[in-house]
C-alpha positions as CSV (number, residue, x, y, z in Angstrom):
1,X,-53.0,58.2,-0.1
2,X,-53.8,55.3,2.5
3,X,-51.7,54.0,4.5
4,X,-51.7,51.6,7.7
5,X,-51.0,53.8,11.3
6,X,-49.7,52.3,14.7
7,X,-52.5,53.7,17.5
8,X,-51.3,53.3,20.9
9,X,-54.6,52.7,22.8
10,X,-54.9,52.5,27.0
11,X,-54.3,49.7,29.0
12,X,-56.7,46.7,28.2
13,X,-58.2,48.9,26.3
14,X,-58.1,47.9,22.8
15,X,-61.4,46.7,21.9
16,X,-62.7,49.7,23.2
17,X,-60.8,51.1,21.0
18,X,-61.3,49.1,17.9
19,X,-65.7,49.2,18.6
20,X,-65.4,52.9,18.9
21,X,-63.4,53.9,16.0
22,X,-65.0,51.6,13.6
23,X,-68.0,53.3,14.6
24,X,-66.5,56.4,13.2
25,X,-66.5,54.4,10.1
26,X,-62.6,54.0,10.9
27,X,-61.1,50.9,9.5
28,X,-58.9,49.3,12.2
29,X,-56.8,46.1,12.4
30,X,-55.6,43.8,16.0
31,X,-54.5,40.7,15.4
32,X,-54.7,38.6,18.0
33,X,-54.5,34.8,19.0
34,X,-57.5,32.2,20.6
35,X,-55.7,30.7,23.4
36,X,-58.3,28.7,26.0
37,X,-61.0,29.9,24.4
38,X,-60.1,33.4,25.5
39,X,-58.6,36.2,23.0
40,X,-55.4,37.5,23.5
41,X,-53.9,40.4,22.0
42,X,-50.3,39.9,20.1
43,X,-49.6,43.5,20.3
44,X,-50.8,44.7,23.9
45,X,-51.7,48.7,24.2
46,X,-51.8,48.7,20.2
47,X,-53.8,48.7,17.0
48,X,-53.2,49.5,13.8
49,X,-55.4,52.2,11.7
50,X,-56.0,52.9,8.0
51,X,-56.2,56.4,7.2
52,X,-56.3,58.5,4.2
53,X,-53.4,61.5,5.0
54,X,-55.3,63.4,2.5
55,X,-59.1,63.3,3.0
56,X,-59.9,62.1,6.5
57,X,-60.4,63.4,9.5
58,X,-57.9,62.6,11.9
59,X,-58.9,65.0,14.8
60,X,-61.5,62.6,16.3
61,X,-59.1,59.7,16.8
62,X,-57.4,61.4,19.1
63,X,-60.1,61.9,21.5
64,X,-61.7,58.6,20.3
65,X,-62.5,56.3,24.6
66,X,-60.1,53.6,24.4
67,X,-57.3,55.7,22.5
68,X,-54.4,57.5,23.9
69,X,-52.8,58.7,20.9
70,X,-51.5,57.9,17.5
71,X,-47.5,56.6,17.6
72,X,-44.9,59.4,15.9
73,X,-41.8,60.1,16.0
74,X,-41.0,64.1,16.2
75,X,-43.7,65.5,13.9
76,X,-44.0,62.3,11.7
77,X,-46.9,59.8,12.4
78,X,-45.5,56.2,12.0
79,X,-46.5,54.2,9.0
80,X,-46.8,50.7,9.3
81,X,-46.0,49.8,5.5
82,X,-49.0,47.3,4.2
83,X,-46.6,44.2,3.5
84,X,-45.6,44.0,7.0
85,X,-49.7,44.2,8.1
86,X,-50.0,41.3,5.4
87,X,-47.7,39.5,7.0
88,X,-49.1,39.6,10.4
89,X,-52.5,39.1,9.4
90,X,-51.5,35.8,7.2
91,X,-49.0,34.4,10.4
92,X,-51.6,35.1,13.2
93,X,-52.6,31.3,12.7
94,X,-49.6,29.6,13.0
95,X,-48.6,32.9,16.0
96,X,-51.7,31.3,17.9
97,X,-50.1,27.9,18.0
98,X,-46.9,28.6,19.4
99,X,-48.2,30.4,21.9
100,X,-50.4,27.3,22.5
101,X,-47.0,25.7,23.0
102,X,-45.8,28.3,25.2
103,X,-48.0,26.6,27.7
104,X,-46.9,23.4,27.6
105,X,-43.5,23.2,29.6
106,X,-43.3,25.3,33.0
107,X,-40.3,26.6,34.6
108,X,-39.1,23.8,36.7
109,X,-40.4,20.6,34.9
110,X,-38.3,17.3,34.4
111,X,-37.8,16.5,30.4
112,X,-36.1,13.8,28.9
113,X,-33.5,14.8,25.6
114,X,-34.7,12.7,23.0
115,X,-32.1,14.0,20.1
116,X,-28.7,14.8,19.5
117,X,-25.7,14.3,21.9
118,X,-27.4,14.4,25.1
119,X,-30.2,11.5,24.1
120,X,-32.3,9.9,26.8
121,X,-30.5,12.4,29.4
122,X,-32.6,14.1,31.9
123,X,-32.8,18.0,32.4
124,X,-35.1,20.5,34.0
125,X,-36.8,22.9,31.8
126,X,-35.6,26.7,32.4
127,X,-37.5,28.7,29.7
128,X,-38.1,29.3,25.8
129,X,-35.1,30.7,24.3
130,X,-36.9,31.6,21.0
131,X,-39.4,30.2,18.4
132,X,-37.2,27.0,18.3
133,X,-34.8,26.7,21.2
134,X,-35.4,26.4,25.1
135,X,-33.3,26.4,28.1
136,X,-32.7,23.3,30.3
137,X,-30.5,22.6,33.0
138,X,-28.6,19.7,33.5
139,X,-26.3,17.9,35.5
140,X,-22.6,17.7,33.2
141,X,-19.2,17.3,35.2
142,X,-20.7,17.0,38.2
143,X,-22.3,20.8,38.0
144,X,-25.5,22.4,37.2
145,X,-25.2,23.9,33.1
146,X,-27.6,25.4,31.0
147,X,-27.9,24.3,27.7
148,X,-29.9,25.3,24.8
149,X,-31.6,22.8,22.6
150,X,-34.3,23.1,20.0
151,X,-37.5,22.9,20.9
152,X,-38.8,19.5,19.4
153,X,-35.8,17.6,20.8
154,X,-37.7,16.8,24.4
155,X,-40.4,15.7,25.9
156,X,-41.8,15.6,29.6
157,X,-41.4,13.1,32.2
């Protein structure tokens, strides 16, 4: 039976990786996002590998350049069930433009709120809390705070 692998591959190493397995007629999945026209990896130091438990060979992976060694835990190898592969391989898109916006605000910039309670106040950008929230500071009570607001609620001065 087939079933989807986690490979842990050297460092940087992944398309060496990926070119050599699928030359062993491997078939091999790395998602990855296009950010300023350079490809980045979303899962650095892995790949994921579809392998017959039953009929393939799996000696050769082992010693494949680029590979260090397929992920287990004790004497189990890790399967990756295929819904969760699905639904990496149909949210790379929309994972390539938030990192895209990732870019956009740097430590340290001025933004102005343009929502909620603390409209047209101006705060200093601290980082990216998650896909929707960041981390500003502002001046309330006559002291530096942090606050947490989402994402689309600011814009730079």
């Amino acid at each position: 039976m087939k079933n989807w692998y986690l490979v842990r591959t050297k460092g940087r190493q992944e398309s060496i990786a990926i070119n050599n397995l699928e030359n062993q007629d491997y078939h091999v999945f790395c998602p990855f996002a296009e950010i300023n026209n350079k490809q980045v990896v979303l899962f650095p130091g892995y790949i994921f590998i579809y392998l017959d438990n039953e009929s393939q060979n799996w000696s050769p992976i082992r010693s494949t350049k680029g590979v260090l060694h397929i992920v287990r835990f004790g004497l189990n190898y890790t399967k990756v069930p295929s819904n969760i592969i699905d639904f990496i391989k149909t949210n790379q898109l929309s994972t390539t433009k938030k990192l895209k916006n990732l870019n956009k605000f740097r430590p340290g910039d001025k933004v102005q709120i343009t929502d909620g309670v603390f409209k047209n106040c101006i705060a200093i950008f601290k980082e990216y809390k998650s896909d929707e929230r960041v981390m500003l500071f502002m001046k309330l009570l006559g002291q530096q705070q942090t606050i947490s607001i989402e994402q689309k609620s600011f814009i730079t001065l």
